[in-house]
N, C-alpha and C positions, 0 to 999 in steps of 0.2 A: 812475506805477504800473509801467510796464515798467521804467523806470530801480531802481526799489528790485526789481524781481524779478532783474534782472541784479546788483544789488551782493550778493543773497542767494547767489546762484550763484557769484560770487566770492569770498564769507565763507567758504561749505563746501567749496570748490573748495581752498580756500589752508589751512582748518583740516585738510582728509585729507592733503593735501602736509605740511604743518608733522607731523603725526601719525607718517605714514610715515617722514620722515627722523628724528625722535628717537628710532625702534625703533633706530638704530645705535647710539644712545649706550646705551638699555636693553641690549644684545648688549653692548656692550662691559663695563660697570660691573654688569651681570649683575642690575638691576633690575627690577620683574615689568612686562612690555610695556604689559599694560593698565591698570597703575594709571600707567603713563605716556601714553596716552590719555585718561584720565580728568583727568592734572593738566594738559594741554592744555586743555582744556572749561575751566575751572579758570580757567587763563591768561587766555584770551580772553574770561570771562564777565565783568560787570559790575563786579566787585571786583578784575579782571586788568589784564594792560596791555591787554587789546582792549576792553575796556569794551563788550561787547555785550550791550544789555540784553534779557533773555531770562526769562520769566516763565509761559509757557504752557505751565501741565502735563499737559493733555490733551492737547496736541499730542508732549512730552515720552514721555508715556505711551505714543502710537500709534506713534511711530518705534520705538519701546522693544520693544511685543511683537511687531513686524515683522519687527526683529533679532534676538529671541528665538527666535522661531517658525522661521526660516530656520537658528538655531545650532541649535537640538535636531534639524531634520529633517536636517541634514547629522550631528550626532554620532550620530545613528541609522543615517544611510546606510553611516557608517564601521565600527560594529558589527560584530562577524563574529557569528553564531551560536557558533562553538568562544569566544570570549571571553563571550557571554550565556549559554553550558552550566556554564563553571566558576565564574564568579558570581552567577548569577542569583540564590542566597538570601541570601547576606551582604548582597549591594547593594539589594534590595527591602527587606528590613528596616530598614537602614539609611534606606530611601527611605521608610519609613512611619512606623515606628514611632519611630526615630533622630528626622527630624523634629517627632515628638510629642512626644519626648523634652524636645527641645531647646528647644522652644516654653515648657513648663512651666516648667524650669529658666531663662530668660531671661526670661521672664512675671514668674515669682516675685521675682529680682531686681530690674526694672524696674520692678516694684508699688513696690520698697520704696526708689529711687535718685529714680526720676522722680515719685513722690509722685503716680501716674494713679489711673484707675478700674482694677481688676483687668480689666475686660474690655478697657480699651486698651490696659495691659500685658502683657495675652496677645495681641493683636494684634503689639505690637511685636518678641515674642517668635517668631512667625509668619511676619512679615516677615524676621528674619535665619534661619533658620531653614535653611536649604537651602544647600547648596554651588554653587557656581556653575560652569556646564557649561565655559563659556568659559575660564574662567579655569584649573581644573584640567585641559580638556585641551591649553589650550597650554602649561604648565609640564610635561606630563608624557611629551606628544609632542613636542613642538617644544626642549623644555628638555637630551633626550638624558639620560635617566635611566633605566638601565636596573632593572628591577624582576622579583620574581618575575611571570609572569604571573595567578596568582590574586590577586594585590596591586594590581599593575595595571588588572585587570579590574574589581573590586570597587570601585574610584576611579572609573574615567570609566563604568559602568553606573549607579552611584549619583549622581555628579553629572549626567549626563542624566536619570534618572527622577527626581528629588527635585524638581523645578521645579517640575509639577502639584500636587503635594502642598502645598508651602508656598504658591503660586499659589490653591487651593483654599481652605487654611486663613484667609489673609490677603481675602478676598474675603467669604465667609462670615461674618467675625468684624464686619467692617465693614458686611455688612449688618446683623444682628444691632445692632448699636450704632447704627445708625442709625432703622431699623425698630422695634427692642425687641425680647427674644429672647421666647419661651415660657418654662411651667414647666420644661423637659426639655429644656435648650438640646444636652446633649450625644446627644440622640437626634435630633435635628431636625441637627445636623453629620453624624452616619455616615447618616442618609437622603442627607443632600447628596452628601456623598463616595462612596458606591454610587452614585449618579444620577452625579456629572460624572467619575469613574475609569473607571466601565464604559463609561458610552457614549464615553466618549475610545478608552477599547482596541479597542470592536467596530466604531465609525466608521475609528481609521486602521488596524488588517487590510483592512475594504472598501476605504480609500481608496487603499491601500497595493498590492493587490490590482487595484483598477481602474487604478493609474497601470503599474503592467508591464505589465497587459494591454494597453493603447491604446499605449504606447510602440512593444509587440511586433508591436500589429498594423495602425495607422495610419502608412505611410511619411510622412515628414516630410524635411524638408531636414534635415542634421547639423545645424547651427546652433541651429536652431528646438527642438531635442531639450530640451538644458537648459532653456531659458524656459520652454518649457509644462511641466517637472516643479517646478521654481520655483510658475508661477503655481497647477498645482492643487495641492502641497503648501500654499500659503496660501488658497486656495481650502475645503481642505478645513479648514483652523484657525477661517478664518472662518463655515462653515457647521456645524461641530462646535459651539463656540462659541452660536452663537446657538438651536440645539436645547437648549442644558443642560447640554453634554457641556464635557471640558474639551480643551480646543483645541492644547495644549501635550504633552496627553499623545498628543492624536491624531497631530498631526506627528512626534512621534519614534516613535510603533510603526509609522506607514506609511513611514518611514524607516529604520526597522531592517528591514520585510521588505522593503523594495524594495532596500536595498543589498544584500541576499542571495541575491537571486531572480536567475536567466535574462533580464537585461535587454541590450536594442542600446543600442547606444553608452552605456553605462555609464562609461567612461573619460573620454569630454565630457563626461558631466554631474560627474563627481567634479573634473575639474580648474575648470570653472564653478563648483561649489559652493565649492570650497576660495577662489574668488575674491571670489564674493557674502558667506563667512563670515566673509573680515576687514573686508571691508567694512561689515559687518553692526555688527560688534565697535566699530571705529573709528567710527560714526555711533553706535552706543549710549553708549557711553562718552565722547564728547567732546559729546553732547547731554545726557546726565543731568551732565554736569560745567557747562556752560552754565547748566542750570536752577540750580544751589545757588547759593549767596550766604554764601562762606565769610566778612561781618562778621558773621552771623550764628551764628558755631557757639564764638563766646565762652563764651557762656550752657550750652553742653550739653559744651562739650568732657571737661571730667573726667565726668561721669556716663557721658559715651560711651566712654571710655578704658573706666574702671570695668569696663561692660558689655561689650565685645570684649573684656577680660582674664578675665574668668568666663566670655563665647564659647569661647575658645580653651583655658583653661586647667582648663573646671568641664564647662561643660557638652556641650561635644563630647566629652571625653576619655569621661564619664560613658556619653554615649549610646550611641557607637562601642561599649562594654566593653558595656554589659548589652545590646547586640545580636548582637555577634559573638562570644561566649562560648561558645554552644553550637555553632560554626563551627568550632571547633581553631585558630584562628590563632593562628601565634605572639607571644609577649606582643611582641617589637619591631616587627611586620607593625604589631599592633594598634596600636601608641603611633603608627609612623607613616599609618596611613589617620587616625586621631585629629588630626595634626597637620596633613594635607592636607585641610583643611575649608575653603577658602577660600571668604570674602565675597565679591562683586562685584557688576556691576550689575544681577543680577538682586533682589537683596536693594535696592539704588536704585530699580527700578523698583517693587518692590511697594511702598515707601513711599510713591508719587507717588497710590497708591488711595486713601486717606484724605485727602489733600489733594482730591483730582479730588471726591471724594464729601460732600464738607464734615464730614469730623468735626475738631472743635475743636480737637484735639490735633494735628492732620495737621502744620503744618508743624514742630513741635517731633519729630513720631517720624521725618519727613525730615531734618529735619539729624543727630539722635543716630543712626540708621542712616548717613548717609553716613561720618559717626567712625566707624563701628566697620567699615565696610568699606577704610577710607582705615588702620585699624589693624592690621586682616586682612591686607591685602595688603603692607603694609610687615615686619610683624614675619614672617609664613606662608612668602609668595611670595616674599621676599629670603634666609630660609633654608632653605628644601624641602634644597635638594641637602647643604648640612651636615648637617642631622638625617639623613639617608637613611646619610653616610656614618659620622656617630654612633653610628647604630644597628645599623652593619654588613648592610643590607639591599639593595645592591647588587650586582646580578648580572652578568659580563661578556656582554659581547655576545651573540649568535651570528654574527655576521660582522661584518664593515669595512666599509669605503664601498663602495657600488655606483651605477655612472654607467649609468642604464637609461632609456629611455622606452618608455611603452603607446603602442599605436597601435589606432584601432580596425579590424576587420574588418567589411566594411559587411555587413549582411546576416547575420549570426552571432554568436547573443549570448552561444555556447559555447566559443567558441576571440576571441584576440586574439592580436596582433603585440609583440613586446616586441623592444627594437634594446639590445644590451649592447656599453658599449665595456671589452674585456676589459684588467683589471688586470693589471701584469706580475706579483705575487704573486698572483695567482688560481691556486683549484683546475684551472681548465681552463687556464693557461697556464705550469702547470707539468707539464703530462701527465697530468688526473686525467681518466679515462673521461666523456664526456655520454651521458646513461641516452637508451635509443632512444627513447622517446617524446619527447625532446628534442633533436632533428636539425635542424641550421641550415639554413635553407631558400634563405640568402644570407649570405652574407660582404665585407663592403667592407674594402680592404685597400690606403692608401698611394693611395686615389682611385676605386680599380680595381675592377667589380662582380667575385663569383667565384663560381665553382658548388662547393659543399660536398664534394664526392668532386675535385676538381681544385686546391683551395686548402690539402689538406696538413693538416699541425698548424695549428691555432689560437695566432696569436702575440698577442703583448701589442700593446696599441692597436687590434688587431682589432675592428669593427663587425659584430656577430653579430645577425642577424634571424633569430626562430624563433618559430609558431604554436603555441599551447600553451592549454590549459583555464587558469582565472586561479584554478586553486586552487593549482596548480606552479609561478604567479610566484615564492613565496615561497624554494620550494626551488632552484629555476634562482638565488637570490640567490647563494645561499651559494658555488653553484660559480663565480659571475663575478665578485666582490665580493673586494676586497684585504683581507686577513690583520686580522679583529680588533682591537683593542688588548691586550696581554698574550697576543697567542694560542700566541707562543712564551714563553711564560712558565713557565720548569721548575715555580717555586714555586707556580706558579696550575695547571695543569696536568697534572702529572708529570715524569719522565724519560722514559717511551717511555707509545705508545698501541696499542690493538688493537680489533678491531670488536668489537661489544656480544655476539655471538655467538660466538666465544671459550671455548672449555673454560676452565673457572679450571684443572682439574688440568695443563692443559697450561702454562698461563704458569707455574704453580707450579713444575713441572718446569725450565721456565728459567730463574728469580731465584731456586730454594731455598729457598723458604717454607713452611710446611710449611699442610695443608688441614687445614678445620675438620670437625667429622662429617659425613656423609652429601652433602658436597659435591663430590666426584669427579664426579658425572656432569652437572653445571652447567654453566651459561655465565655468566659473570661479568656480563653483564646480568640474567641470573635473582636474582642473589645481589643485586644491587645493587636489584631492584626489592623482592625479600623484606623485603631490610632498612633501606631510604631509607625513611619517611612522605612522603607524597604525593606530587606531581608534580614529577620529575626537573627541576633545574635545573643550567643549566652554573656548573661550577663546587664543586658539593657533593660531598661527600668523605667517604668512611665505612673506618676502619680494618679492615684483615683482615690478624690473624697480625702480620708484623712492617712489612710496605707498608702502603699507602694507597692505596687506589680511587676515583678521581676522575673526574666524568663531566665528558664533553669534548664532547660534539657529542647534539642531540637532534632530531626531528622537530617537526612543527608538535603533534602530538600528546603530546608529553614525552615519547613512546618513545625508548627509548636506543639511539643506534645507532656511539658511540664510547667510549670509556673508557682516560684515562689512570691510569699505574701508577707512585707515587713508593717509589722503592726503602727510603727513610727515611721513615719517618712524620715529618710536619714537624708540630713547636712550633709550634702556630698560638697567637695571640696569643687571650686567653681573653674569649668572646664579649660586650658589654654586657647585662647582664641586667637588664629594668624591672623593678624590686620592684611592679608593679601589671599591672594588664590579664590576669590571668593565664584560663585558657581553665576550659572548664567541667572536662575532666578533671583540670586542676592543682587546680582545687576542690574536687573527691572526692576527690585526694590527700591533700589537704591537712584533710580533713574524717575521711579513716578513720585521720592522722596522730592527731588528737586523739582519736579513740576508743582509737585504741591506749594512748593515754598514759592516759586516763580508768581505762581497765582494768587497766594495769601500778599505778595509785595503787590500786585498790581490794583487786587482791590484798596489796601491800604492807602494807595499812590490816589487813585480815581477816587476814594469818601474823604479825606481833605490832601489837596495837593499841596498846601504849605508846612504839612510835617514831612520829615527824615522819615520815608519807607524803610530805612535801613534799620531802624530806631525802635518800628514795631512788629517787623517780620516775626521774631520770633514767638512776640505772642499771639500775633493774628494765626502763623502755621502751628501753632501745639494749642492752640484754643480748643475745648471740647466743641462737640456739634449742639449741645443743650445750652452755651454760656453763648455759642456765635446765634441760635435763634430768639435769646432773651435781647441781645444787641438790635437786628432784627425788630422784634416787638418791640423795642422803645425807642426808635428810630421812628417806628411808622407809629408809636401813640404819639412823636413830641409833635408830628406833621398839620394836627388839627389845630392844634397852641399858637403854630408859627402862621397859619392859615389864618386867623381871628386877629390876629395881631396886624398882620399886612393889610387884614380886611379895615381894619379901623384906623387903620393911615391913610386910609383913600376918601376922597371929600365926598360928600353925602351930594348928590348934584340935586336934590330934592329941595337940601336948605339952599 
């Protein structure tokens, strides 16, 4: 007995090592991490060369929503509030009704590929149904891809809230099939869904709630800190859970406030978390890769192609569009969150519930799910970064590398320690001002401790320690952080810059351009916010006169606080435009287009009815309004002509 518990510890001991060192080859050959985890599991399982026979899916199952529960409560903890204010309705939708979406449309297929009950192909449908939290945020974080932030945000808020939902739906459906449903199966679903969504939300706020407070008010050793937010994070999964509620969604809303809140030692616990959540990753995925039995997916492989090619190519595209429609996203934004839908092991784990549960069909939607996630992640996850730069949706940076660590402040969960080793292209070590509330409280320089007023200019290599609220981490970035990519970039850029507050008549005065009406009294951030749609990104560029205004620098808020000036308007290269995904207001364009033209045929049709209205539509609808009121006027001069003419056809009754 103890012999085979040590070779177990040796199995998993050697499968995280064997995992961890293949992330070099994924880094290198740029393949998605965890579906190289998953082909580990893979390796080593029955049909691999490790030949470990492995079969226990409720054991599968439990490692499974452990690793879950533990990734949602840390994507929650990482949330800011400023990123859950600018998506929160694209990505809910997205996370509800997107899901529902998605269900139907892969249901429907799967009725008619896999030849089930419709109620097991709408389970199946259920089961891929969700994006997976993991997977989309280590491609998007860890991958170095910079994005607008409402694009970004809308991605990892929906892949963390969409778990519950298809977790609920896939749970439900299987009871249901097992049980028998009612007359009114779909009223007896939205009773469930109000029972396990709400008590998930109002259990993790409490739970969310109680873990800041006992952090804030029970001293503990530093150590001890992360473990017991670990243990009651699962604590509370598990005790949500077994009331009704859904346990998935409890951990990431006490996640989300607790990573927002006033907490001590919050720096421990995030660099703990960031530890337990590959870990998490790496025991899910190289366990559900263990459970499958790739001789088995002979039988489902084309139906399962099939179905991940109408995933990726029908019914996401479909869902994402008639949810974010009435959002303004731009039609590329749109096509790529459409393409960032990735499958992963959460879409594996909900399959292993029909198995656990004995429905008939369970190991048949196990394996056709693990193809479509093994599809997902090879075609998705291997070209995220192509399409992004396909679609021209790449934004540069706002700054370069920054070499920083947190430190905590014992005792204070309003201020921390940050230690920056300054860059010799840094703003501060090329002479830029540190705003006073940003004073180095210690200097290490060449070994040597130094006091702040006695160590001079701040030189490069310099070790800068300074006490600051962690909402100014972000900004202390930019000042210590080396020079962007492209940051001298004329063409990305301009030729010169000037703060967002800036008279435009005054730069005007400079380069000889001449100003537009009632713009003299402006600041070329005011002009630039008038006339940019939505939220400033670095990098966007809007013509004025014969330059170009190009923002350069922003706040954590998208307020403008630099602005380059290109003396030439530059030939940008003409944007790709999806002929689909278009937004709700391209669809009133596009809707008072055809009445225009409806109406241009019908006066055509009524000023002479013996010509082909079809014949002159199009120049009666693209006629200017100066060329239709000269028609117009000579219509109504020819009417006095035809008047004297009729007059002098009519007999004189006098002669």
């Amino acid at each position: 007995m103890i012999e085979s518990m040590n070779l177990v510890i040796l199995i998993a001991s050697i499968l995280v090592v064997v995992a961890v060192f293949t992330s070099l080859v994924s880094f290198r050959v740029g393949a998605p991490l965890l579906l190289v985890f998953l082909f580990v599991g893979l390796g080593a399982g029955e049909d691999g060369i490790g030949g470990i026979m492995f079969d226990n899916a409720p054991l599968a199952y439990f490692i499974g929503s452990i690793a879950l529960a533990l990734i949602l409560f840390d994507s929650g903890f990482e949330t800011q509030f400023r990123t859950l204010k600018i998506a929160a309705g694209p990505s809910l939708v997205l996370a509800t009704f997107g899901v529902l979406i998605t269900t139907g449309v892969i249901g429907g297929v799967t009725w008619l590929v896999l030849d089930v009950p419709w109620l097991v192909a709408l389970l199946f449908g259920a089961i891929v149904s969700s994006t997976d939290a993991a997977a989309v945020f280590f491609l998007l974080r860890v991958g170095g891809i910079n994005l607008r932030d409402r694009t970004r945000s809308t991605l990892e808020v929906e892949s963390g809230s969409n778990d519950p939902m298809a977790v609920f739906l896939t749970i439900s459906l299987v009871e249901l099939i097992i049980l028998g449903g009612g007359d009114n199966i779909a009223l007896e679903l939205l009773q469930r869904f109000v029972l396990q969504i709400g008590l998930g939300g109002v259990f993790g706020l409490a739970g969310g709630y109680a873990l800041v407070w006992m952090i804030n008010r029970v001293k503990l050793e530093p150590g001890l800190v992360p473990i017991i937010t670990m243990a009651l994070a699962l604590s509370l999964f598990g005790a949500t859970s077994i009331l009704g509620g859904s346990g998935f969604m409890a951990v990431y809303v006490a996640g989300l406030y607790a990573g927002n809140s006033k907490m001590q030692m919050s720096v421990g616990v995030r660099r703990f978390q960031h530890v337990t959540t590959w870990l998490a990753q790496i025991a899910m995925f190289v366990t559900l890769g263990l459970l499958a039995t790739p001789s088995e997916f002979g039988a489902v492989i084309i139906p399962g192609v099939i179905l991940a090619l109408v995933l990726v190519f029908i019914a996401r595209p479909v869902a994402v569009w008639l949810c974010l429609m009435f959002f303004n996203f731009s039609r590329n934004d749109t096509a790529f969150i459409s393409w960032v839908g990735l499958r992963g092991a959460v879409s594996i784990l909900l399959a292993i519930v029909p198995m656990v549960e004995g429905v008939p069909e369970g190991q048949l939607l196990f394996n056709t799910a693990f193809i479509v996630v093994i599809t997902s992640l090879l075609l998705q996850g291997w070209t995220i970064r192509k399409v992004a730069n396909w679609l021209g949706i790449i934004v540069p940076a706002k700054h370069g590398p920054v070499d920083r660590i947190d430190l905590e402040l014992p005792g204070n969960a309003n201020q921390e320690i940050v230690v920056y080793r300054v860059h010799e292209a840094s703003a501060v070590a090329t002479g830029h001002r540190i705003p006073r509330w940003a004073r180095p409280s210690l200097i290490l320089r060449d070994g040597a401790s130094l006091r702040p007023h006695s160590a001079g200019h701040i030189q490069a290599g310099d070790q800068v320690y300074i006490i600051t609220p962690p909402r100014h981490v972000e900004l202390l970035d930019q000042l210590f952080a080396g020079p962007a990519e492209g940051a001298n970039d004329i063409e990305l850029f301009g030729d010169f810059s000037f703060p967002a507050d800036t008279r435009i008549a005054d730069i005007a005065r400079l380069y000889g351009f001449a100003l537009e009406d009632d713009d003299a009294e402006l600041t070329v951030g005011e002009i630039m916010d008038r006339d940019l749609p939505g939220d400033l990104e670095l990098g966007d560029r809007m013509p004025y006169g014969t330059v170009e205004l190009i923002v350069r620098r922003t706040d954590d808020e998208h307020g403008l606080l630099e602005v380059g000036l290109a003396v030439e308007q530059q030939k940008a290269k003409p944007k790709r435009r999806i002929p689909i995904f278009q937004s709700r207001s391209e669809l009133l364009e596009i809707w008072k287009d055809w009445q225009k033209r409806k109406r241009a045929e019908k006066n055509v049709a009524l000023r002479d009815p013996k010509s082909s209205p079809a014949k002159q539509i199009d120049e009666e609808a693209t006629k200017a309004p100066g060329d239709q009121i000269e028609d117009a006027t000579e219509d109504s001069a020819s009417e006095p002509d035809q008047a004297e003419t009729d007059a002098s056809e009519i007999p004189d009754k006098k002669a």
